[in-house]
TORVEX-55511 format. One record per residue (C-alpha): residue number from 1; x, y, z. Coordinates in steps of 0.001 Angstrom, whole numbers, plus 500000, padded with zeros to 6 digits. Last residue first. Layout:
// residues N
n=NUM x=X y=Y z=Z
...
***
This chain:
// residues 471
n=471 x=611687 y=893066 z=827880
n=470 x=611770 y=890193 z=825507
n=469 x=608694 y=888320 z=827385
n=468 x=606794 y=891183 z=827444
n=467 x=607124 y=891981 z=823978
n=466 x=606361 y=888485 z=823138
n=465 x=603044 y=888935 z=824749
n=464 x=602218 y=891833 z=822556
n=463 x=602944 y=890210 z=819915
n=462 x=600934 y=887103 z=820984
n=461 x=597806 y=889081 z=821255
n=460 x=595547 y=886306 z=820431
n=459 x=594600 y=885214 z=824048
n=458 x=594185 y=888842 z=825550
n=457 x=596663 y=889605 z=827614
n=456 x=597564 y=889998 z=831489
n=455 x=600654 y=891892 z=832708
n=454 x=602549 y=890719 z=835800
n=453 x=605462 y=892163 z=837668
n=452 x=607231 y=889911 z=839964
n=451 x=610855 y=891457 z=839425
n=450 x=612693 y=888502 z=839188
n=449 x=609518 y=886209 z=838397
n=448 x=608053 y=887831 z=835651
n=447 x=604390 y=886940 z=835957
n=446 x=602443 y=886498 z=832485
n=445 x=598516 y=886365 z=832450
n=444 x=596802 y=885119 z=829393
n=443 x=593081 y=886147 z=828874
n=442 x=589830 y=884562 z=826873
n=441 x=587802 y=885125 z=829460
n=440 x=586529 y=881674 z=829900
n=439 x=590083 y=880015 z=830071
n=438 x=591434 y=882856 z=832260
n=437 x=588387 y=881787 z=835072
n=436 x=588789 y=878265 z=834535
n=435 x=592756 y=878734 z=835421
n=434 x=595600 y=880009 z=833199
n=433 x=599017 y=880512 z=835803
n=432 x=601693 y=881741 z=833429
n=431 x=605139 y=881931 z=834253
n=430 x=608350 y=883660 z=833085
n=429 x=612331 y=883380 z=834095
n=428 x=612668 y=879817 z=833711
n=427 x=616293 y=879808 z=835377
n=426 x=615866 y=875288 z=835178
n=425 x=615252 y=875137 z=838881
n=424 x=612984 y=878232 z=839442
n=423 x=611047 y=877181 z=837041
n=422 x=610891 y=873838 z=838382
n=421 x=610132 y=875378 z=842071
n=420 x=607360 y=877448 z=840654
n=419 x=605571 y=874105 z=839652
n=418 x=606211 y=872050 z=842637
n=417 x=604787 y=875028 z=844471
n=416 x=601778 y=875110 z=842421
n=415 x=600590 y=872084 z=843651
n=414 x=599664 y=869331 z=840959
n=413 x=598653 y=869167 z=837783
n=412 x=601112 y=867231 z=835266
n=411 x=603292 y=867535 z=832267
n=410 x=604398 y=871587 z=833103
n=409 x=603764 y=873268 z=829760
n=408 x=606980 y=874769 z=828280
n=407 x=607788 y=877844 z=826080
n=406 x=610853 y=878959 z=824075
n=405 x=609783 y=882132 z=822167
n=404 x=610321 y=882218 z=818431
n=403 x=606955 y=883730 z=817256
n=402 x=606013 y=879594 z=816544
n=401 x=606682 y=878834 z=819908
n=400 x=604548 y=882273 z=821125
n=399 x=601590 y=880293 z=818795
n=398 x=602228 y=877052 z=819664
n=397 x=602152 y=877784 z=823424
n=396 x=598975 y=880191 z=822804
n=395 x=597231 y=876738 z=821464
n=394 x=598345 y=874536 z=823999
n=393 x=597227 y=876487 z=826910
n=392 x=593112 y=875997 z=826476
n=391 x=593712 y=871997 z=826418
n=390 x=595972 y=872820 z=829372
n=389 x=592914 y=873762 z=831283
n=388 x=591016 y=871355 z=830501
n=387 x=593135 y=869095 z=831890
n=386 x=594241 y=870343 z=834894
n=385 x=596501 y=873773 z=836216
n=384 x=599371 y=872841 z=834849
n=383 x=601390 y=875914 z=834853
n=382 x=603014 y=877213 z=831677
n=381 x=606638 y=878139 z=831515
n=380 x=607720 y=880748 z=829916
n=379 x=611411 y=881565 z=828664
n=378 x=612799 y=878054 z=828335
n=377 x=616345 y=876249 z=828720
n=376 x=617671 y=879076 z=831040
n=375 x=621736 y=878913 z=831761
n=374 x=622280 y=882162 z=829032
n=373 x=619475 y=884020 z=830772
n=372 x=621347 y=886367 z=833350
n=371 x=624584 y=886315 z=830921
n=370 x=627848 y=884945 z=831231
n=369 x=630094 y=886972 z=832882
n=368 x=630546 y=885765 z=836310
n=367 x=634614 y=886139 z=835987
n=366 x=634821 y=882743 z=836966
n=365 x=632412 y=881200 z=835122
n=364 x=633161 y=883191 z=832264
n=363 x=637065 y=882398 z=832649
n=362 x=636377 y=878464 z=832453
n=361 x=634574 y=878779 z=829628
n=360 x=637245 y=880629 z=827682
n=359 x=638974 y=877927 z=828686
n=358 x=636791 y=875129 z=827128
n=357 x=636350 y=877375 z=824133
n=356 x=640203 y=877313 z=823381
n=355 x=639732 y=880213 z=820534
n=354 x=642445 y=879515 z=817955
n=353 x=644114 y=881905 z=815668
n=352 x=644782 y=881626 z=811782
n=351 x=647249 y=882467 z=809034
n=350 x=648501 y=880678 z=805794
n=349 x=650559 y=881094 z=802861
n=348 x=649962 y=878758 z=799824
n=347 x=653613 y=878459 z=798030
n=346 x=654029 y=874772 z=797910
n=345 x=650692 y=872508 z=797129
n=344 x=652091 y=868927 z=797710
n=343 x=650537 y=867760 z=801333
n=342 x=654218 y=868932 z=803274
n=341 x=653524 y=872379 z=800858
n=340 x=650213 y=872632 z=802905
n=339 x=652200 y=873424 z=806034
n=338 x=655135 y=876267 z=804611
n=337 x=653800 y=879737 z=804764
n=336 x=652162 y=879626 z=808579
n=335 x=651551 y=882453 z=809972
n=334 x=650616 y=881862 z=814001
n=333 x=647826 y=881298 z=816958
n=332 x=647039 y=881472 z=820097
n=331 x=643480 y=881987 z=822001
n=330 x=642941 y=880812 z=826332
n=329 x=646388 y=881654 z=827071
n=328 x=646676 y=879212 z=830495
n=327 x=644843 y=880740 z=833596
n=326 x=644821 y=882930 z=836151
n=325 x=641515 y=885286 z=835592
n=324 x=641720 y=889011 z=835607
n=323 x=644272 y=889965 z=832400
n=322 x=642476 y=886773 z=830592
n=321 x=645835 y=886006 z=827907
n=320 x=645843 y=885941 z=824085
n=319 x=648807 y=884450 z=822231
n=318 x=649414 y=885339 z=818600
n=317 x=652527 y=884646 z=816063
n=316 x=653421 y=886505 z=813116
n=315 x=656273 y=884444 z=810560
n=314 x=656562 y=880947 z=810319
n=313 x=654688 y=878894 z=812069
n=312 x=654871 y=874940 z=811381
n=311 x=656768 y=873830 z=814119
n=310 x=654459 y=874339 z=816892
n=309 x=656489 y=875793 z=820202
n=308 x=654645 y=878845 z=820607
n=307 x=657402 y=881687 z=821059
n=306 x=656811 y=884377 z=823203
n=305 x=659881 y=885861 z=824711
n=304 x=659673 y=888735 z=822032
n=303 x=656721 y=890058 z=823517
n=302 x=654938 y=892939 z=821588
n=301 x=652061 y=894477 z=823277
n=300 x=647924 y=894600 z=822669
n=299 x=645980 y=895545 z=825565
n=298 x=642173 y=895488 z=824124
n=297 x=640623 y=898358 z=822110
n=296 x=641685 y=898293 z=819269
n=295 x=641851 y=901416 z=817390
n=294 x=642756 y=900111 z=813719
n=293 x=645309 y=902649 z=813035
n=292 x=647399 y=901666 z=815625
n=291 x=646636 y=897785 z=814774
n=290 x=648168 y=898468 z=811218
n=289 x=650993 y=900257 z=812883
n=288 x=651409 y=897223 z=815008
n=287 x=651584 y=895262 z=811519
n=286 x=653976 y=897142 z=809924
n=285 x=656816 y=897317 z=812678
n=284 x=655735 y=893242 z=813024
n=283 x=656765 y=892933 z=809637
n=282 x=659823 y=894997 z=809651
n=281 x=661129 y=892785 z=812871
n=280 x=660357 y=889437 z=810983
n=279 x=662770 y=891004 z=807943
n=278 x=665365 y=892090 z=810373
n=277 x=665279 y=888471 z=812019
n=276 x=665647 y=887089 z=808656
n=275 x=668558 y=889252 z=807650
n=274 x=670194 y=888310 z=810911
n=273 x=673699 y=890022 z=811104
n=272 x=676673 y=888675 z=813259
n=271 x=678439 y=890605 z=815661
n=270 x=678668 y=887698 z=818400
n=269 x=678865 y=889964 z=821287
n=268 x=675574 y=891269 z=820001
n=267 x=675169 y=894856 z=817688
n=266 x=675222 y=892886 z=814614
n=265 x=672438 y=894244 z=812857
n=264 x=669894 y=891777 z=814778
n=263 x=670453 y=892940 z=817990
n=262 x=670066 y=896987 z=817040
n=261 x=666916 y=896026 z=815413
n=260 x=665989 y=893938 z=818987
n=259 x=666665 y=897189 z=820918
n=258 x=664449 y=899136 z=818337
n=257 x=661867 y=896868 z=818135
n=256 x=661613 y=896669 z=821888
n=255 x=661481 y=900939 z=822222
n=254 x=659190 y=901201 z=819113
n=253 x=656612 y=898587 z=820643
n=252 x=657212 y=900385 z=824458
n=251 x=659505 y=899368 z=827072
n=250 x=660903 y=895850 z=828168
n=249 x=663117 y=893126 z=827127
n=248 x=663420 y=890005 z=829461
n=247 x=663588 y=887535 z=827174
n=246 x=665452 y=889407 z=824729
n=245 x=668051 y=890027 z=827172
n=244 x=668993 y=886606 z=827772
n=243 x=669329 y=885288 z=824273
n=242 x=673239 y=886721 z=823734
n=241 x=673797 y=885585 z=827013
n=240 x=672502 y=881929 z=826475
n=239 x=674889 y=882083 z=823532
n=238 x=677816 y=883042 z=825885
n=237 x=676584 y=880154 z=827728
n=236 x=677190 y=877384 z=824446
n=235 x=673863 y=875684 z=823097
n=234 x=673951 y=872360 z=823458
n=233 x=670431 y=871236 z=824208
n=232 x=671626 y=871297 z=827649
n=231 x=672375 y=874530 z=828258
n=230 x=669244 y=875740 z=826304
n=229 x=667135 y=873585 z=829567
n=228 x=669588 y=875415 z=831699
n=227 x=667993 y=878863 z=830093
n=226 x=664879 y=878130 z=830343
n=225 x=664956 y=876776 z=833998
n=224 x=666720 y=879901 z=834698
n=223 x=664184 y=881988 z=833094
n=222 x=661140 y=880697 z=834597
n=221 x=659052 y=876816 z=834409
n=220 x=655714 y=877643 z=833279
n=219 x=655574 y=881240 z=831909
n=218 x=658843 y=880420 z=830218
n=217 x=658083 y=877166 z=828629
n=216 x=657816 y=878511 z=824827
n=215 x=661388 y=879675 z=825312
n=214 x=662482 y=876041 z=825323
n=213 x=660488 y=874812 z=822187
n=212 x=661969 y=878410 z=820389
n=211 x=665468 y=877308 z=821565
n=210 x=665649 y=873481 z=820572
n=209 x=663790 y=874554 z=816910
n=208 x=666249 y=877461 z=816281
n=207 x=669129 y=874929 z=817010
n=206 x=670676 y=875087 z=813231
n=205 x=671240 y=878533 z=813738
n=204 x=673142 y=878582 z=816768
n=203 x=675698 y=881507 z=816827
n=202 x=673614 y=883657 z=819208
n=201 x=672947 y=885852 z=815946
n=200 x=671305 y=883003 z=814048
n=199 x=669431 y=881368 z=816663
n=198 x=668077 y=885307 z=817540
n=197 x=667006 y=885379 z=813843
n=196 x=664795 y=882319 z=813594
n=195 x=663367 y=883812 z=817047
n=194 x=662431 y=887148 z=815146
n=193 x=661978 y=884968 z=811664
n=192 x=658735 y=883125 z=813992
n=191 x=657292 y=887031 z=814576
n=190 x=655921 y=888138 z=818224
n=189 x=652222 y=889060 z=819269
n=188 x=650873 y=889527 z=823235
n=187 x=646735 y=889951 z=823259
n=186 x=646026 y=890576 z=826729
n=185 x=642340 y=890387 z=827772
n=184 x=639867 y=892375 z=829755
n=183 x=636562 y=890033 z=829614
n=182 x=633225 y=891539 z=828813
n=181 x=632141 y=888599 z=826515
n=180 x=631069 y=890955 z=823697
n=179 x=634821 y=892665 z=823502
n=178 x=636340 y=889454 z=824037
n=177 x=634947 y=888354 z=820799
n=176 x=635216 y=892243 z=819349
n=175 x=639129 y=892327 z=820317
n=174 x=640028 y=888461 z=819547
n=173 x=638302 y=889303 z=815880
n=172 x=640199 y=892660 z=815735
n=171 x=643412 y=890997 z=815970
n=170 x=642599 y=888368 z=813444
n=169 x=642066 y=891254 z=810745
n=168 x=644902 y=893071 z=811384
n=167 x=646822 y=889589 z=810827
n=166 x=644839 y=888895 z=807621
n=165 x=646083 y=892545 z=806647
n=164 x=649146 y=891653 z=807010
n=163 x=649131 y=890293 z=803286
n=162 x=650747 y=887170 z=802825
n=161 x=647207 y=885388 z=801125
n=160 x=646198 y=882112 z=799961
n=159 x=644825 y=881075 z=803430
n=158 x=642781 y=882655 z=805882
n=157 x=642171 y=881048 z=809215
n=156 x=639261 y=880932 z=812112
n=155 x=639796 y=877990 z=814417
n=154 x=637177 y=877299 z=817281
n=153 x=638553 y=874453 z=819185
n=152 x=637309 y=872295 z=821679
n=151 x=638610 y=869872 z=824639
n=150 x=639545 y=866564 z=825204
n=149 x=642793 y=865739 z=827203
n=148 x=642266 y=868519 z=829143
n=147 x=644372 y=871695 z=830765
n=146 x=642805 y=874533 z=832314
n=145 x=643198 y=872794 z=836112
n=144 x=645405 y=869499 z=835469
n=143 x=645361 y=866361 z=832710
n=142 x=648483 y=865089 z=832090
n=141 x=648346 y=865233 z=828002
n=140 x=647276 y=862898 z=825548
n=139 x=645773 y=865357 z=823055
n=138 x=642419 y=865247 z=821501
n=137 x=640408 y=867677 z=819255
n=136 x=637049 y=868899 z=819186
n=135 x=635646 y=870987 z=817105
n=134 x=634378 y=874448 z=815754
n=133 x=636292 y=875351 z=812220
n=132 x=636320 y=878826 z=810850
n=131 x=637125 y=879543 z=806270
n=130 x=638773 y=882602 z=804494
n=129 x=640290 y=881110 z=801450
n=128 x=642698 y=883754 z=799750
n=127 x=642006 y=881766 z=797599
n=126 x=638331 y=880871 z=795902
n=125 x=638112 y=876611 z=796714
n=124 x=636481 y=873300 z=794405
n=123 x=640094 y=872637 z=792597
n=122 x=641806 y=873020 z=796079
n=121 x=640247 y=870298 z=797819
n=120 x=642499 y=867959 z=799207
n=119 x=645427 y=870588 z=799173
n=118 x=642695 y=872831 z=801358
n=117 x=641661 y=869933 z=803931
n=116 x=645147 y=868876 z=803875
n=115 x=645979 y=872170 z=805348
n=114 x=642978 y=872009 z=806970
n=113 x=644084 y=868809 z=809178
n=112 x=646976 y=870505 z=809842
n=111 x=645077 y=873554 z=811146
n=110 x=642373 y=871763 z=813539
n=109 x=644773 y=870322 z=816520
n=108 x=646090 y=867518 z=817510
n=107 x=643440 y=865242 z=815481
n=106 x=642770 y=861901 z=816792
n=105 x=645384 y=858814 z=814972
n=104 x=645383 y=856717 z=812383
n=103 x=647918 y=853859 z=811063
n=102 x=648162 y=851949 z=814170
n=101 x=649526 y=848503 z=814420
n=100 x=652451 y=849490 z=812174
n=99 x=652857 y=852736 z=813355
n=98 x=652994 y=851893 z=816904
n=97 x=656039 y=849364 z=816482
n=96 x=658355 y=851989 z=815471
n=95 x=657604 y=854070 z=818272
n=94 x=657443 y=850915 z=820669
n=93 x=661349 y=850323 z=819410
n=92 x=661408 y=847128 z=821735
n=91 x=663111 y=846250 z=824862
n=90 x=662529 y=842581 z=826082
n=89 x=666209 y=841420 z=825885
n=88 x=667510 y=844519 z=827266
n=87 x=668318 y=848213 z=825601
n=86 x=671091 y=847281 z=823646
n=85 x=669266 y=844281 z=822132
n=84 x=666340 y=846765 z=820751
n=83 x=663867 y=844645 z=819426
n=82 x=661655 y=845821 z=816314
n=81 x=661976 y=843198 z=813839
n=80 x=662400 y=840598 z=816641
n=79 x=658395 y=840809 z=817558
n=78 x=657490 y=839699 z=814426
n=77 x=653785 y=841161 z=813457
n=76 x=651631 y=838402 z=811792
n=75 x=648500 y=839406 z=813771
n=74 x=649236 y=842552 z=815855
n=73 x=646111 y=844527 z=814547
n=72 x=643958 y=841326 z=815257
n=71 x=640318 y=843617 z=813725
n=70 x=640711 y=847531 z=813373
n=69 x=643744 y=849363 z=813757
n=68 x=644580 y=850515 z=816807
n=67 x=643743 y=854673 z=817075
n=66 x=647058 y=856450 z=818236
n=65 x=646325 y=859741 z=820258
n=64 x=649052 y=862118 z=819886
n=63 x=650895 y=863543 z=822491
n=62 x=654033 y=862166 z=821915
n=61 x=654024 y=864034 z=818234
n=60 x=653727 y=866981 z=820074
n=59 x=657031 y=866387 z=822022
n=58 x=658822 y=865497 z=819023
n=57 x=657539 y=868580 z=817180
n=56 x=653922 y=869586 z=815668
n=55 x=653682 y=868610 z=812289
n=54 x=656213 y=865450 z=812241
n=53 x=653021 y=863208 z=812715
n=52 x=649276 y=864603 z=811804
n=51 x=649367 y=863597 z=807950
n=50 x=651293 y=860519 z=808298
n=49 x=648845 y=859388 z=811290
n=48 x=645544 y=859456 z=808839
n=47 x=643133 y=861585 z=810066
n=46 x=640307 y=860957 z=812910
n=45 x=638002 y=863274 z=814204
n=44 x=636921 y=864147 z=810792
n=43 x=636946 y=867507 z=809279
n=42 x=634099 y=870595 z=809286
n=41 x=634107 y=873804 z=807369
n=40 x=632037 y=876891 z=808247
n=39 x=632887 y=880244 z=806205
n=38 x=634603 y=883483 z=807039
n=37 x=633469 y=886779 z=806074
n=36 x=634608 y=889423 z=808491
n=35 x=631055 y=889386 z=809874
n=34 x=631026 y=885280 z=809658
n=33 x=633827 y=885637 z=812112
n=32 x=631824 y=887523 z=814866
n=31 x=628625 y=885533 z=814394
n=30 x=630760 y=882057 z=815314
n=29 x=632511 y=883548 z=817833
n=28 x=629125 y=884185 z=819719
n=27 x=627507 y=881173 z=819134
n=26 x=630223 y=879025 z=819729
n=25 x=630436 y=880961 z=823078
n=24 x=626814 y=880328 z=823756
n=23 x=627034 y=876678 z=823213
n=22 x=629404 y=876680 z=825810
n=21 x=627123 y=878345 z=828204
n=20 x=623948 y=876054 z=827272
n=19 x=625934 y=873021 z=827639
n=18 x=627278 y=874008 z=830893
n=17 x=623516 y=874339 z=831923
n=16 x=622216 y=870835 z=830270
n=15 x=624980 y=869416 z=832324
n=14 x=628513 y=868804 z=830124
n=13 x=630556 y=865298 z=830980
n=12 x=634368 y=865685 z=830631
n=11 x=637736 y=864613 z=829724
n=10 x=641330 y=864852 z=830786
n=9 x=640830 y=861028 z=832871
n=8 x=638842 y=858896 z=830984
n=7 x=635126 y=858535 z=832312
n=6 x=633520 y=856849 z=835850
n=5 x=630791 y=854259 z=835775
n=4 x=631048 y=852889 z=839259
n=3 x=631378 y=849239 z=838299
n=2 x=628417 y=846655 z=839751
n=1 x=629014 y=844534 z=842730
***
């Protein structure tokens, strides 16, 4: 008995319909950042495993996909090099063993590999380097609703630049993308030095990594959870009381910053200052009064709970939210000063958001806001009416082809309820029906099939015919 063909679990097949829905996200983020002037890179699937490990955390680093390397990859490998006695007789070090049968792994994401994208290349680039990315990447994850093992990315960063105007400028992308889609979106926007800071004045400095990764799961798992997860990365409970409030701050921009300026000056049971919290507090200050002045007009708020838990942010971070839909964030994103200094070029200051096309996707479909013709492959289709008949089609087909308009000719004659039942099928939303009589008058006729008008042309007036069809 044959297999039942069946695909890895996280990932997906796309119809010709999906296809034409994703494809018009692309399309649509893709004209929005080339208006604020960013340019079309592309990197391989694959990178080298000591450029993707160490970038992202432990836990990210467990969710990379490890490529074997090619040909008897565990020829000549000795087993007792990488035992662990203390762990049983048959316990080995599997991390250690991984990287030397695998030295390449699937991309995490698309900003490490464009770090060493821009280090690799920076004799051929202008800085600040403005540059969008559309691709997959991988991550072995548990697969569940929102969440996939495969899945896209469209990236947009700007690099070679600390100005906060890059930040403004990301903002109003997310607005006029979401904006054009018709979806009500909340885009929530915090500062790396702000958490940096609060592991200062909690007395835990050197745990700023433990507390932003745990913060990052409070959507999913709740405060307590949060908070017993700090508990047990060591963190003392009056610390956890220091942290407490912030995560559950509310009032206006000005009211938050001003609790959290008080925080930061000393104000905490600890009493100690946080010049780097004060500094990531002044530059969010200056960047909502950047968005103020900008007139956006999607929510926007300050959330001091949100974290991200990548490692290589440093300063503004972004995480954009469907108000209408429950989901995941579905764009997030970060300054990053540090990540191509790990490739050798220090002092190159990044910052960049991510569209998550596949949930974006996700919230069209269930918001029902892609558009009327966005599932159709073709605008006219053309009836088969016989042979010579289609020898007196294939001419105005090229021509309305040639004026941009998708047309098809149905292969074969047969009833016309076949016919108008493929239309309907593939969302054609136009047919023509040219019999004998059409073919010796020289005439087209075009029936809208929504609304059922019909107009009838003369053969050559493909203008006008294209004018219908736009309408």
């Amino acid at each position: 008995m044959a297999q039942k063909p069946s695909i890895p679990k996280g990932t997906r097949d796309f119809s010709p319909a999906e296809m034409a829905g994703r494809n018009y996200i692309f399309d649509t983020v893709k004209s929005v950042f080339k208006t604020y002037g960013y340019a079309p890179i592309e990197t391989p699937a694959m990178e080298n495993l000591s450029t993707l490990l160490g970038k992202y955390g432990d836990e990210g680093d467990k969710l990379l996909f490890r490529i074997l390397n090619s040909g008897d990859a565990f020829s000549g490998i000795e087993y007792s090099d990488f035992r662990l006695p203390e762990a049983g007789e048959k316990a080995y070090n599997s991390k250690a063993l991984s990287l030397k049968v695998c030295e390449k792994g699937l991309r995490y994401d698309l900003t490490v590999p464009f770090a060493r994208f821009v280090v690799q290349h920076r004799d051929e680039l202008s800085f600040p380097f403005k540059r969008y990315q559309i691709q997959p990447v991988w991550r072995a994850d548990r697969p569940q609703k929102g969440r996939y093992r495969e899945f896209y990315q469209c990236d947009v960063d700007v690099i070679g630049s600390k100005s906060l105007l890059n930040e403004l400028e990301l903002v109003q992308i997310v607005d006029k993308v979401f904006g054009i889609f018709d979806v009500n979106v909340l885009i929530k926007i915090n500062n790396r030095k702000v958490l940096t800071g609060l592991a200062e004045i909690c007395g835990f400095p050197d745990k700023v990594v433990d507390i932003t990764v745990a913060i990052d799961k409070i959507d999913k798992i709740g405060l307590e959870a949060v908070e017993a997860e700090m508990l047990g990365k060591g963190l003392s409970s009056e610390a956890v009381q220091v942290i407490r409030p912030v995560l559950t701050l509310s009032g206006d921009t000005a009211s938050k910053l001003s609790q959290m300026r008080d925080l930061m000056q000393g104000s905490s049971a600890s009493g100690i200052v946080s010049e780097t919290g004060l500094k990531g507090l002044d530059e969010l200050e200056e960047l909502f009064g950047l968005i103020d002045a900008a007139g956006i007009s999607q929510e926007v708020e300050i959330d001091l709970s949100l974290a991200r838990g990548l490692n290589y942010y440093t300063g503004a971070i972004f995480e954009v939210k469907a108000k209408d839909y429950p989901i995941g964030s579905i764009c997030g994103g970060g300054r990053y000063d540090n990540l191509t200094g790990i490739f050798g070029l220090a002092d190159m200051s990044g910052v960049g958001i991510s569209f998550g096309a596949d949930r974006i996707y996700d919230v069209l479909k269930g918001l029902d806001k892609f558009p009327a013709r966005v599932n159709s492959s073709a605008t006219l289709l053309f009836a088969n009416m016989g042979a010579e008949e289609v020898r007196g089609v294939i001419p105005t087909a090229k021509a309305l082809r040639e004026a941009g308009v998708s047309c098809e000719i149905y292969p074969e004659s047969g009833k016309l309820k076949k016919q108008f039942d493929y239309a309907s099928r593939k969302n054609i939303p136009f047919i023509s029906i040219i019999g004998g009589d059409e073919i010796a008058n020289g005439t087209v006729n075009i029936k809208n099939l929504s609304t059922g008008q019909q107009c009838s042309f003369g053969k050559d007036e493909i203008d006008r015919m294209v004018e219908f069809l736009n309408l």
